[in-house]
C-alpha positions in Angstrom: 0.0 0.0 0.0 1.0 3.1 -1.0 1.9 5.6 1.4 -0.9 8.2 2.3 -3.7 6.0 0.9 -6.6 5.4 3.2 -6.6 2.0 5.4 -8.1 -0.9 4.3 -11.3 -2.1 5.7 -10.7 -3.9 9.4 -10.8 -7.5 7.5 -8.8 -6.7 4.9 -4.5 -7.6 5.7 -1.5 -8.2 3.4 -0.8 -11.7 3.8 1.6 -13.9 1.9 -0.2 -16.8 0.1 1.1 -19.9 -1.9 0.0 -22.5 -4.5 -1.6 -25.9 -3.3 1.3 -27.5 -4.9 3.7 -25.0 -3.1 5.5 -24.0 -6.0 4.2 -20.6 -5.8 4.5 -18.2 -3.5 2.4 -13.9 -3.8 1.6 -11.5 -1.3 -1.7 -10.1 -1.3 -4.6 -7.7 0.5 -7.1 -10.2 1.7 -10.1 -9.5 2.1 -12.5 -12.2 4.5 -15.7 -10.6 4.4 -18.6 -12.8 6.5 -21.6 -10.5 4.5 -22.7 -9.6 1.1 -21.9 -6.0 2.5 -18.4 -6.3 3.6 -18.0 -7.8 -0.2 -19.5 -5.0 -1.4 -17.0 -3.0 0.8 -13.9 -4.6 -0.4 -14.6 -3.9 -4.2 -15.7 -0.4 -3.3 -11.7 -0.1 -1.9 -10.2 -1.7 -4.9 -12.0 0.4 -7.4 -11.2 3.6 -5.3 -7.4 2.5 -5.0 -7.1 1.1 -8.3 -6.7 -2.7 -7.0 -7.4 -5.6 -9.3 -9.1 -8.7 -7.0 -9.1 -12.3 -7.6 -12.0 -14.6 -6.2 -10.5 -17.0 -3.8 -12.8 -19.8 -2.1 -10.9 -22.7 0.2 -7.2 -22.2 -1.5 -7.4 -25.4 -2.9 -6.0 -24.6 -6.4 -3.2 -26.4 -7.7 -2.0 -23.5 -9.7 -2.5 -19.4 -9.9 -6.2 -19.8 -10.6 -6.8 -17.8 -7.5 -4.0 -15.9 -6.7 -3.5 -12.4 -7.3 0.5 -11.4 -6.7 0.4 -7.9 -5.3 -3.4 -7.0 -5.6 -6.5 -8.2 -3.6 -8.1 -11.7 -3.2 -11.4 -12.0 -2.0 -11.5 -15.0 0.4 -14.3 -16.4 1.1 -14.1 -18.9 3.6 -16.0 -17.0 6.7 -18.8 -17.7 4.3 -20.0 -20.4 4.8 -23.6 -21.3 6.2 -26.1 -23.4 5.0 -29.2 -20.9 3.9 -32.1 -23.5 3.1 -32.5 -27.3 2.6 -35.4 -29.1 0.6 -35.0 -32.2 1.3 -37.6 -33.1 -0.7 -36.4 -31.4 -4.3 -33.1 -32.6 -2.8 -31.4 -29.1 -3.6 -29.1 -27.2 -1.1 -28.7 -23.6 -0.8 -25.2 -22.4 1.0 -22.6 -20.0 1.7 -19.4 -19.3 -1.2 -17.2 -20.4 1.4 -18.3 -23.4 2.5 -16.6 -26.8 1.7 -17.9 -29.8 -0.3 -17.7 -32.3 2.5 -19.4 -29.7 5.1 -22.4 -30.2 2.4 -22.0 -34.1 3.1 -22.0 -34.3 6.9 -25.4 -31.9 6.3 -26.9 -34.0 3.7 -25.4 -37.6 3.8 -27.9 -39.5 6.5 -30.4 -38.3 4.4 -29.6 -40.4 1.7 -28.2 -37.2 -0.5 -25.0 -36.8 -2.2 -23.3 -34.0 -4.0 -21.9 -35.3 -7.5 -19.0 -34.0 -9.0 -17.4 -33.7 -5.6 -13.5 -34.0 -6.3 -11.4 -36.1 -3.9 -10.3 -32.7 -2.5 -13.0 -32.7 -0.4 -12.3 -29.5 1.2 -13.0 -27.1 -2.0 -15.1 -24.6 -1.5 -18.3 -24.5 -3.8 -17.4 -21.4 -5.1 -14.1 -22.7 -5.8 -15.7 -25.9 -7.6 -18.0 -23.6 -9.5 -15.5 -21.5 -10.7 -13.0 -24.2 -11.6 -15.8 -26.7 -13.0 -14.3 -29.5 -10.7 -14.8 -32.8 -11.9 -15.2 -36.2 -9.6 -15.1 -40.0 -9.8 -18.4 -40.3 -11.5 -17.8 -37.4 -14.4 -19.1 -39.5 -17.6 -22.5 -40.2 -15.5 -23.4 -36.6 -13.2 -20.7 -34.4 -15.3 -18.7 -31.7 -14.2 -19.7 -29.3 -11.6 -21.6 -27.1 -13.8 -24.4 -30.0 -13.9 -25.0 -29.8 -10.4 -25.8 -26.2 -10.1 -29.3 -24.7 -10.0 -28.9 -20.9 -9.6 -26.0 -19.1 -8.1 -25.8 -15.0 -6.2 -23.1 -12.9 -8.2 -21.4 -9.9 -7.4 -20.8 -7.6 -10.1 -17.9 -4.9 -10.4 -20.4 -2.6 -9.6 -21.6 -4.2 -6.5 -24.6 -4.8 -7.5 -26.2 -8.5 -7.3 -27.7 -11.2 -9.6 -29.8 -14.7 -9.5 -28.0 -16.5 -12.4 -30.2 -19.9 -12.8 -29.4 -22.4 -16.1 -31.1 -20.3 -18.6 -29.4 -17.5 -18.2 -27.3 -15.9 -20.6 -24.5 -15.8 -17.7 -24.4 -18.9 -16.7 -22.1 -20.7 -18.9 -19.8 -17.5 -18.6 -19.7 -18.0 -14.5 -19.0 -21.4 -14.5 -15.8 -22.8 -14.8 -15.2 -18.9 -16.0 -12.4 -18.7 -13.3 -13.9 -15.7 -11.4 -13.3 -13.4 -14.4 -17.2 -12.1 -14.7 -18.0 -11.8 -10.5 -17.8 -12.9 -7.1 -20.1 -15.7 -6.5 -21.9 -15.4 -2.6 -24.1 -18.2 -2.9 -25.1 -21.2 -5.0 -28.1 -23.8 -5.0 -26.8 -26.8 -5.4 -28.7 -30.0 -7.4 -28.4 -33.4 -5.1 -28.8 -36.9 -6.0 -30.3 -39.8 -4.0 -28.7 -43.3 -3.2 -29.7 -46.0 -1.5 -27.4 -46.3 1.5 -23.9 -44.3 2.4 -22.3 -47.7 1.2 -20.6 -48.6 -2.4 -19.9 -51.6 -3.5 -15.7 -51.7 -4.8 -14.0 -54.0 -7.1 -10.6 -53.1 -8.3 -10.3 -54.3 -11.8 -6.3 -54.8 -13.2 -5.7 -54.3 -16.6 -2.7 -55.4 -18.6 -2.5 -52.9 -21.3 -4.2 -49.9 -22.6 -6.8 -51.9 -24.7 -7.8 -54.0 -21.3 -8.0 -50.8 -19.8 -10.7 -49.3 -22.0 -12.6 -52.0 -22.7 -13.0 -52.2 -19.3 -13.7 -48.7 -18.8 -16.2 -49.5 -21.0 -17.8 -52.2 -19.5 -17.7 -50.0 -15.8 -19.5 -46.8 -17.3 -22.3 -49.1 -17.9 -22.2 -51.2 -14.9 -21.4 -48.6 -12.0 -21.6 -45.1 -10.6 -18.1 -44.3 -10.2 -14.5 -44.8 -11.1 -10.8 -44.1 -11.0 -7.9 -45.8 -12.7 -4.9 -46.0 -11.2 -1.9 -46.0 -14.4 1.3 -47.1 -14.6 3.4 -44.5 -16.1 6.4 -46.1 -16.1 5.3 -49.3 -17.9 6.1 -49.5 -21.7 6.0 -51.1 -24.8 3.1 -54.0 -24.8 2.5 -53.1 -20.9 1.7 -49.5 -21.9 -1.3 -48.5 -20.0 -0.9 -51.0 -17.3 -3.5 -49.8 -14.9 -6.1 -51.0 -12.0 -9.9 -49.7 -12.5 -11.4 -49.0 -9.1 -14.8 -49.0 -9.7 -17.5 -48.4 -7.1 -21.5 -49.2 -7.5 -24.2 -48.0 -4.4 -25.4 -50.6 -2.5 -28.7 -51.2 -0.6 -28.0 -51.3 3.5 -31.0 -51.7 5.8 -30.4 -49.1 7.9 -32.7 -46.5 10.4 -31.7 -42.7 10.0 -30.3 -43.0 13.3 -28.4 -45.5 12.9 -26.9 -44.5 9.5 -26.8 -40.8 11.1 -24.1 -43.2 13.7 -22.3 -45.1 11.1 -21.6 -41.4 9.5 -20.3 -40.2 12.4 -17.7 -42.4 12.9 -16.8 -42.5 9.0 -16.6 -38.5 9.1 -14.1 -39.2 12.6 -12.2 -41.7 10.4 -11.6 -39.1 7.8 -10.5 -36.3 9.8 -8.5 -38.6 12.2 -6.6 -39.6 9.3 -6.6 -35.8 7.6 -4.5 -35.3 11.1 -2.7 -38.5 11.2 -1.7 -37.5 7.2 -0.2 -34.2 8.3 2.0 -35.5 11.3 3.0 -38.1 9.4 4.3 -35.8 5.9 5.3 -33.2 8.2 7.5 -35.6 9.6 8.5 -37.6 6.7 8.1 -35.4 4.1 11.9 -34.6 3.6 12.7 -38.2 3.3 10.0 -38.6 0.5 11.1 -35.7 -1.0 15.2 -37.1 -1.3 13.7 -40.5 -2.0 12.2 -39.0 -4.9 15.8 -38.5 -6.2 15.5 -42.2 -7.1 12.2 -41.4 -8.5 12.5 -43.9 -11.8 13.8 -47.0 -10.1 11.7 -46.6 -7.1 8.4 -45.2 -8.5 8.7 -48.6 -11.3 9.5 -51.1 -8.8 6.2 -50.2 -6.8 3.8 -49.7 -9.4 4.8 -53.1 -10.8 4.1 -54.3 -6.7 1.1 -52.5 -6.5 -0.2 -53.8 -10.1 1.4 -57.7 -9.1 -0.8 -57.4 -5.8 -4.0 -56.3 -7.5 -3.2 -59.0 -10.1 -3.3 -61.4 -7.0 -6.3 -60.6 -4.9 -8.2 -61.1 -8.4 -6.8 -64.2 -8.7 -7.8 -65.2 -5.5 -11.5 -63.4 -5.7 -10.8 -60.8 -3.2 -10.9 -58.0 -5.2 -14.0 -56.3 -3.6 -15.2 -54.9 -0.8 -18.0 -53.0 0.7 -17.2 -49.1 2.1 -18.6 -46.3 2.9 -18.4 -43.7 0.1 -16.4 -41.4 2.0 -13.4 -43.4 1.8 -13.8 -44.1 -1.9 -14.8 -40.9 -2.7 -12.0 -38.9 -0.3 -9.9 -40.7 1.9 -7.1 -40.5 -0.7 -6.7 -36.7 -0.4 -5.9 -37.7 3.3 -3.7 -40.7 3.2 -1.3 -40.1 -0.1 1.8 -37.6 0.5 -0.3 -34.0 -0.2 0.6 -32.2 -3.7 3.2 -30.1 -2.0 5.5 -33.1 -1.2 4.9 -34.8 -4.5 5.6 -32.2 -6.7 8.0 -30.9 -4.7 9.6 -27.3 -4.8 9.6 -27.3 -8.5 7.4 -29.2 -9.5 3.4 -29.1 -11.1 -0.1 -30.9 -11.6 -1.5 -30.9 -15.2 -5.0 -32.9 -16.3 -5.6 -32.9 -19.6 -8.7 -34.2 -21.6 -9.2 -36.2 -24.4 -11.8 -37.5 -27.2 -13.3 -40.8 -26.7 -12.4 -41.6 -30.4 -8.5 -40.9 -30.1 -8.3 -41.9 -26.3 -6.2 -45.2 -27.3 -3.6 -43.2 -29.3 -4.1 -40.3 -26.9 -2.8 -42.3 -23.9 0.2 -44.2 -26.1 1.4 -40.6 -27.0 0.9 -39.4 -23.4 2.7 -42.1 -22.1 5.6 -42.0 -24.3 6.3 -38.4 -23.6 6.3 -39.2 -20.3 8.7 -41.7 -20.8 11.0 -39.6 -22.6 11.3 -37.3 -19.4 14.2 -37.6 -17.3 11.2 -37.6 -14.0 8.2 -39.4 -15.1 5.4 -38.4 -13.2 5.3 -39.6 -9.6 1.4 -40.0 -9.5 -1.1 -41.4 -12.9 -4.9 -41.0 -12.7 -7.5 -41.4 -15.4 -11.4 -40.5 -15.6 -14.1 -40.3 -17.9 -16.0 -37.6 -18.4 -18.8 -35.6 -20.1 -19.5 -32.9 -22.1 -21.0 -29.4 -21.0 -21.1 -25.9 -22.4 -18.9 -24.1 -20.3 -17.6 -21.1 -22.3 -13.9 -22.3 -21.0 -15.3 -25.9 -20.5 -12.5 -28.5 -19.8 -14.9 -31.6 -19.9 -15.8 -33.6 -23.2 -16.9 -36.7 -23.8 -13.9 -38.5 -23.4 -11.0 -39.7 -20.5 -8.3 -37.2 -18.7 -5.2 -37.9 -17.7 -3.7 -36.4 -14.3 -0.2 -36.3 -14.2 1.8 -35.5 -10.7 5.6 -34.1 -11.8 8.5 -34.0 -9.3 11.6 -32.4 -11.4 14.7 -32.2 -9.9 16.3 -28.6 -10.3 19.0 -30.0 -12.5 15.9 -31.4 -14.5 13.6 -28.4 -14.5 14.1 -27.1 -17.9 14.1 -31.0 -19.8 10.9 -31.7 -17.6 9.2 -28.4 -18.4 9.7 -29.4 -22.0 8.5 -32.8 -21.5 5.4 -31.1 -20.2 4.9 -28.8 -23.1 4.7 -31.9 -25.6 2.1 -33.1 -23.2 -0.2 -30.1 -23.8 0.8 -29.7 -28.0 0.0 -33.4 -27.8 -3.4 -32.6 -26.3 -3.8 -30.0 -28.5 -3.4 -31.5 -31.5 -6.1 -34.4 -30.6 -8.7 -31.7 -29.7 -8.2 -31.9 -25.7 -8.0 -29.6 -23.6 -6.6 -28.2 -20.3 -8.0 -28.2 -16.8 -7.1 -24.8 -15.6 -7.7 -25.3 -11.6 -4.7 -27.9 -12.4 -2.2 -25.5 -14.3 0.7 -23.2 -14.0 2.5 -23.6 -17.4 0.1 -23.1 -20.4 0.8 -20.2 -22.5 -1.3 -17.9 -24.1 -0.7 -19.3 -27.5 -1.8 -22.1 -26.1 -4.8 -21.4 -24.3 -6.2 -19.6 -27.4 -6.3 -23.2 -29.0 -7.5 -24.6 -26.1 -10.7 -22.9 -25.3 -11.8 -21.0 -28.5 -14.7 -19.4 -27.1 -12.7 -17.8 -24.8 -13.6 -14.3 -27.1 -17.3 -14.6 -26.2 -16.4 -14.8 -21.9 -14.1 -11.9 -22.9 -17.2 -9.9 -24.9 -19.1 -10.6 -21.9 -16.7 -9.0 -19.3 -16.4 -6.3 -21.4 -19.9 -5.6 -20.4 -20.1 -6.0 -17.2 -16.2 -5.0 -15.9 -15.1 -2.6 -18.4 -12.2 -1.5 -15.5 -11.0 -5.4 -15.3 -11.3 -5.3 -11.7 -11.6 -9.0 -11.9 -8.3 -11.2 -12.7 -5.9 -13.4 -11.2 -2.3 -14.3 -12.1 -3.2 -17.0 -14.1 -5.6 -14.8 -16.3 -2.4 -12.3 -16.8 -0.1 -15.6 -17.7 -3.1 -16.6 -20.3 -3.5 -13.4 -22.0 -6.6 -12.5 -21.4 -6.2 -10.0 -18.5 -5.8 -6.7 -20.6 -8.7 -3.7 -20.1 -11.3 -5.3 -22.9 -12.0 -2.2 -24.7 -11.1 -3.7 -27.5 -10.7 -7.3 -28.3 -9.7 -6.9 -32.2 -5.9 -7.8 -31.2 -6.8 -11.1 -30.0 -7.0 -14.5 -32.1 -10.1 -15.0 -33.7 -11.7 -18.3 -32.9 -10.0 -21.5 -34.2 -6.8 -19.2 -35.4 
């Protein structure tokens, strides 16, 4: 802050901020408003002081999707109430801030779910609205965007709007990445099942063709999935892999009594969230020199992990019943967190295929991987399906999720192992999840989402003054004042 301009409202403070990932690091005014009128108050500030501000929900962004080096972010955690509950339409209204799994424990023991939830259970709606999240049962309930009803947004001005599905907003707000407003509240779409409980088998596959013509068999026969790949197997074994796939299951069970079961499954989770922590904290710096042996140690265990997967379907002991909390987030509590895997300089990057190319899609993938001197230390596919999401990342097709850990020595040979991955993706028609990147270029996001000109006509509109942005919309190119947009690619140039 300048010196001689005017305080900052009482919950605004400069506060240094960082990736998910850790990689990187800003300093920021942060705003944490608990009313619509304090986030009136904080854009009123940043217009008067000539502040940019970036939307920020529970900081659970692998990338610079919500961060704003130097400028404001908006963070919307104190937000975070439940508003109203209809059981009966099974819709939820809440709070910006609030986090996905907050939205289970409310609605769970009712025999609701929230699709689309990621395994990073903590996100903030607002967060998964913004970003378009994805979960374990994409192809069947669809990104994020499927799941919401109506949502409250904040203009520049401060003035607020219902945006419901038919309006001409909608597709611009979601998975938008905060460019058009700040988002104070959403109603939210939930599902019915017929007991907490899924049923899990975990399926190996040999190859990539086993693997698909599995997946295909499981998109019929279940309601969720997650394949675990081998990135370091080649040749025939490319695409070596282990489908777990999960299907609800009927349990007998009073409200009271599943109310208890819940309980203990939500102590389970955050028992290990804590036990997760200690133990990284503690271990992390011998995962993180381990990881200097990355190739030989990251092969020999996914050819364990694959052998032992191989067994227990041998031996008809590939299933179990769980609760879905496990399946669905238990992970994001139990596997080293981002910041250890990736590593000082390292990155996440998902990217999305066609259903038609995915077998040459993942042979590609694969060998560029390959060809890096660190293969990625973590390999997760999904399926997914299409929605109309100006900056959409889902299509009907699979993603990859790829986990990097570059030495330093490395960086610049794995950064351009990386960049093949995306020209790759590119050049199948794929695309980019941006909640998961810190390395496309603008170039490159051009290609990527070519209706990116029609969310930039629209904030033209509506934030003339750019007020709205984030570092990753600088790094994309599409941060500039929009008074005029004839310097930009046209679409599909």
């Amino acid at each position: 802050m300048q010196s001689g301009t005017p305080a900052p409202p009482s919950f605004m403070k400069w506060k240094e901020l960082s990736s998910l990932v850790g990689s990187i690091r800003t300093r920021s005014l942060v705003a944490r408003p608990t009313s619509i009128d304090q986030c009136r108050e904080a854009l009123v500030y940043c217009r008067q002081h000539g502040m940019t501000i970036c939307a920020r929900g529970a900081g659970r962004g692998y990338g610079d999707l919500a961060l704003n080096d130097g400028q404001a972010l908006m963070d919307m955690r104190a937000m975070n109430r439940i508003l109203d509950f209809n059981e009966d339409a099974a819709q939820i209204t809440v709070e910006a801030g609030i986090r996905l799994i907050d939205i289970y424990q409310a609605v769970h023991h009712h025999l609701l779910v929230l699709p689309a939830s990621p395994t990073e259970s903590h996100s903030s709606v607002a967060g998964a609205i913004c970003a378009n999240v994805n979960g374990k049962d994409a192809w069947r309930h669809g990104s994020f965007a499927h799941q919401v009803v109506s949502m409250t947004l904040m203009l520049a001005d401060g003035e607020t709007l219902k945006v419901d599905r038919s309006h001409e907003l909608f597709n611009a707000v979601v998975g938008g990445i905060g460019l058009i407003g700040i988002i104070v509240d959403a109603t939210l779409q939930l599902r019915p099942i017929p007991s907490p409980f899924v049923e899990i088998e975990r399926i190996p596959a040999a190859d990539v063709d086993a693997m698909l013509a599995t997946m295909a068999r499981v998109e019929q026969s279940h309601d969720a999935a997650v394949v675990w790949v081998d990135a370091y197997a080649s040749g025939r074994r490319t695409g070596r892999s282990v489908i777990h796939a999960a299907r609800w299951i009927k349990r007998h069970n009073t409200q009271s009594q599943r109310r208890a079961i819940l309980e203990a499954g939500y102590r389970r989770l955050e028992n290990h969230r804590r036990f997760g922590l200690a133990l990284h904290e503690k271990f992390g710096p011998i995962l993180s020199l381990s990881l200097n042996f990355q190739r030989p140690m990251m092969a020999a265990f996914n050819r364990l992990y694959y052998a032992g997967c191989r067994l227990l379907a041998s031996t008809g002991r590939s299933s179990n019943s769980e609760l879905f909390l496990r399946f669905g987030f238990e992970a994001s509590f139990t596997v080293p967190p981002a910041h250890l895997v990736c590593g000082s300089h390292g990155y996440t990057v998902q990217l999305t295929f066609p259903r038609s190319s995915a077998r040459e899609a993942i042979v590609e993938l694969m060998r560029i991987c390959q060809s890096s001197p660190c293969p990625p230390v973590t390999t997760i596919l999904r399926a997914h399906k299409p929605d109309d999401s100006l900056i959409s990342f889902s299509e009907d097709g699979y993603s990859l999720n790829f986990e990097f850990h570059p030495k330093k020595r490395h960086e610049t040979a794995s950064r351009k192992a990386v960049d093949q991955l995306i020209e790759a993706t590119i050049r199948r028609g794929g695309k980019i999840h941006l909640a998961k990147d810190q390395v496309l270029r603008p170039e490159q996001f051009y290609r990527v989402f070519p209706r990116y000109r029609e969310l930039l006509a629209i904030k033209r509109r509506l934030d003339p003054e750019g007020l709205f942005t984030s570092d990753l919309a600088r790094r994309v190119g599409i941060d500039p004042v929009l008074n005029d947009l004839s310097g930009m690619p046209e679409i599909g140039s």
